[in-house]
SERO-4910 file (N, C-alpha, C, O; in steps of 0.05 Angstrom, whole numbers):
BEGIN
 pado doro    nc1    nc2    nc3   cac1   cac2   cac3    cc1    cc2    cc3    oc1    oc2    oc3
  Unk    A     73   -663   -246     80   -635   -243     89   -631   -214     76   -641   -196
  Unk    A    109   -617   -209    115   -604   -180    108   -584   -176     95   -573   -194
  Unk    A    112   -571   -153    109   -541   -152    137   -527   -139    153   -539   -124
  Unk    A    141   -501   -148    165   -496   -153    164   -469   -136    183   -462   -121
  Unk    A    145   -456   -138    131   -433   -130    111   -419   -122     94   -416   -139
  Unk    A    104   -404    -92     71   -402    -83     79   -368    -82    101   -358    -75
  Unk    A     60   -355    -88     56   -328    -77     27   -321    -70     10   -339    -73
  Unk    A     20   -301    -62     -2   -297    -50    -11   -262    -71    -31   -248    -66
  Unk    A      5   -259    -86     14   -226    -94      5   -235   -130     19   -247   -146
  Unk    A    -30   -222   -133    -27   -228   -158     -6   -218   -183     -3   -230   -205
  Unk    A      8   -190   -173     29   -182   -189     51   -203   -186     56   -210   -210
  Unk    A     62   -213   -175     89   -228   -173     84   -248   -188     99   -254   -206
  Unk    A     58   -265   -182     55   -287   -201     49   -279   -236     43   -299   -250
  Unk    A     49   -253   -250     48   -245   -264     81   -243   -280     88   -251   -302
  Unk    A     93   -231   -261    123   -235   -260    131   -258   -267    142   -261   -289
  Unk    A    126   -277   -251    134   -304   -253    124   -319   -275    136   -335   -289
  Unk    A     95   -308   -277     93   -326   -309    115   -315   -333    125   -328   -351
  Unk    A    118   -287   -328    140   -283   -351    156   -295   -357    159   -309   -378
  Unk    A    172   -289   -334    194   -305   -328    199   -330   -346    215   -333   -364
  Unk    A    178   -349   -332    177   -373   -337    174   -384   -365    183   -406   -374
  Unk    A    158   -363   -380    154   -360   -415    176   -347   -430    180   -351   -454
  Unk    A    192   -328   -409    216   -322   -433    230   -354   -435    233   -368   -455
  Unk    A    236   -360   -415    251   -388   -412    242   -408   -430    256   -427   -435
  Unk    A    219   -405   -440    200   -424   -456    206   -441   -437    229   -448   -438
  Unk    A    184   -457   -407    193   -475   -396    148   -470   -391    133   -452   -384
  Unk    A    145   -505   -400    116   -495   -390     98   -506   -368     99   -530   -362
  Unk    A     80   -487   -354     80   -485   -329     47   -496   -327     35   -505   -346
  Unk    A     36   -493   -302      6   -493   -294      6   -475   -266     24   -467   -250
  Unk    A    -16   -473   -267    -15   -446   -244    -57   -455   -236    -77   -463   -247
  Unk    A    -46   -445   -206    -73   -450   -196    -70   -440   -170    -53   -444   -153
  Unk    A    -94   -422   -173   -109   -401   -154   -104   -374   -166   -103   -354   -151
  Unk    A   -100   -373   -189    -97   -345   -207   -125   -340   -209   -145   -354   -208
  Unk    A   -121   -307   -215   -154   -296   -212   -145   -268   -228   -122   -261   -231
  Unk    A   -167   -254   -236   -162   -234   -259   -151   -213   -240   -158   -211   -217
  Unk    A   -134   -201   -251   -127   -179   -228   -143   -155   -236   -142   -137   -219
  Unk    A   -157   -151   -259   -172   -125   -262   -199   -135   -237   -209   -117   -222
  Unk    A   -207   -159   -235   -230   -160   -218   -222   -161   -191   -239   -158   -173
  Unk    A   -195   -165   -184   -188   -179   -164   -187   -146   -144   -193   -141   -121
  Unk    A   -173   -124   -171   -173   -100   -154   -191    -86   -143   -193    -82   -119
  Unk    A   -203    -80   -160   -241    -83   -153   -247    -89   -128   -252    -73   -110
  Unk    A   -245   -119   -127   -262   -135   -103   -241   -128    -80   -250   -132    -57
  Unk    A   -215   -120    -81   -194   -120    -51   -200    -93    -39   -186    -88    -19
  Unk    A   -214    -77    -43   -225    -53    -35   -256    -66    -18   -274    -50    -20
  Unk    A   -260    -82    -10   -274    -98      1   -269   -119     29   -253   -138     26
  Unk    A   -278   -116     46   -273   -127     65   -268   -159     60   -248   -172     67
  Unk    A   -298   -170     43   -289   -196     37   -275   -200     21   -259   -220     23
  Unk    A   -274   -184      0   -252   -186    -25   -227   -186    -13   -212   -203    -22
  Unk    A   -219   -170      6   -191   -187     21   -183   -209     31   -161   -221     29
  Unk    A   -212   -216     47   -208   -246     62   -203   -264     36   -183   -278     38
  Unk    A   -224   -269      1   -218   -284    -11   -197   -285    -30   -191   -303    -46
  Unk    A   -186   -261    -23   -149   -265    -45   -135   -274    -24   -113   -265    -28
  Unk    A   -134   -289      3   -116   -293     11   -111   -325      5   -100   -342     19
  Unk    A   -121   -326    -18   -105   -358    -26    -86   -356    -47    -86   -340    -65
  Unk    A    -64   -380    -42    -43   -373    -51    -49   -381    -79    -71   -388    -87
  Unk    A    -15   -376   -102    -31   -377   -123     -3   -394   -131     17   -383   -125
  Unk    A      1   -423   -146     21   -428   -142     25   -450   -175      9   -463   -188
  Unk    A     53   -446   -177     61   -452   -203     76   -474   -207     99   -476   -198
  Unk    A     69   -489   -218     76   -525   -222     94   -531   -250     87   -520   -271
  Unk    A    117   -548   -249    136   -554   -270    131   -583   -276    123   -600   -261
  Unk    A    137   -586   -304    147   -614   -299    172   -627   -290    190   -618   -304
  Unk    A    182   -645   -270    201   -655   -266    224   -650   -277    241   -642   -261
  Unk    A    232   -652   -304    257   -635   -315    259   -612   -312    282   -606   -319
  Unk    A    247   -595   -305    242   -570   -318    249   -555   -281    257   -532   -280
  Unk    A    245   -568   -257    247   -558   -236    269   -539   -226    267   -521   -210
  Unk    A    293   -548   -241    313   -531   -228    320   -510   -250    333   -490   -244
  Unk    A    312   -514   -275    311   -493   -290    291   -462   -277    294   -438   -275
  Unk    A    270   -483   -272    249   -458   -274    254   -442   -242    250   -418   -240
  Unk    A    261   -456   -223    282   -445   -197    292   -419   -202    282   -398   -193
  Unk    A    319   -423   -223    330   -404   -233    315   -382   -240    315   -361   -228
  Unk    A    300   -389   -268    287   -362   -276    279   -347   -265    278   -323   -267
  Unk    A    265   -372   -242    243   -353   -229    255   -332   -201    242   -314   -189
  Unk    A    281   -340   -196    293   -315   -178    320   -307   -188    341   -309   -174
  Unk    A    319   -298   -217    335   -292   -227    320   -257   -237    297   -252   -244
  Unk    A    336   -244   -233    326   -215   -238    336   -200   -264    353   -183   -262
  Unk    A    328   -204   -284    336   -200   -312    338   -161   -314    354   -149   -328
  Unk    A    320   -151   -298    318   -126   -306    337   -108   -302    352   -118   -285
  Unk    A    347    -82   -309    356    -62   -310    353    -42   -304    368    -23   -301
  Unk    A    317    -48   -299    311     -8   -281    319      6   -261    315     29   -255
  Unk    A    334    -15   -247    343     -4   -227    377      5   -225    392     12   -206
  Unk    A    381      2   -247    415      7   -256    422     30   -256    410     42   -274
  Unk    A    437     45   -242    439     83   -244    464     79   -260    486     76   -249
  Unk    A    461     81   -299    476    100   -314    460    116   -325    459    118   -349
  Unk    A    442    133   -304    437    155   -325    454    187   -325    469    185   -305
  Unk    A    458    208   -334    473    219   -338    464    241   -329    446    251   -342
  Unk    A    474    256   -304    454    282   -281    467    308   -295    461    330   -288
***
């Protein structure tokens, strides 16, 4: 496995697992942590110091420059202005 991707932002790596699953491309991830507990604990002096490890997402070898792509490829639309004023 390689690694393809590190963030430190348990939302982005949440993102990124999407990502990575619409693509059907499959991944491993390590230093993920629940984010319902994680919010909890970051209102905490130590609970900050211990989310500051990164959290980072591994491919297999074929799969590297695919999952590249997905992973800073921006599929969404919410930010598209046709709405009608």
């Amino acid at each position: 496995m390689i690694e393809v991707y590190t963030t430190y932002d348990p939302m982005e790596a949440n993102l990124v697992k999407a990502k990575l699953a619409d693509e059907e491309i499959a991944f491993n991830v390590t230093g993920d942590f629940d984010i319902a507990l994680s919010m909890e604990t970051f209102n905490t002096q130590m609970g900050r110091i211990a989310l500051k490890r990164p959290i980072k997402f591994f491919v297999a070898e074929k799969d590297v420059e695919l999952a590249k792509v997905a992973i800073h490829t921006d599929k969404s639309s919410f930010l598209e202005d046709d709405l009608d004023y």
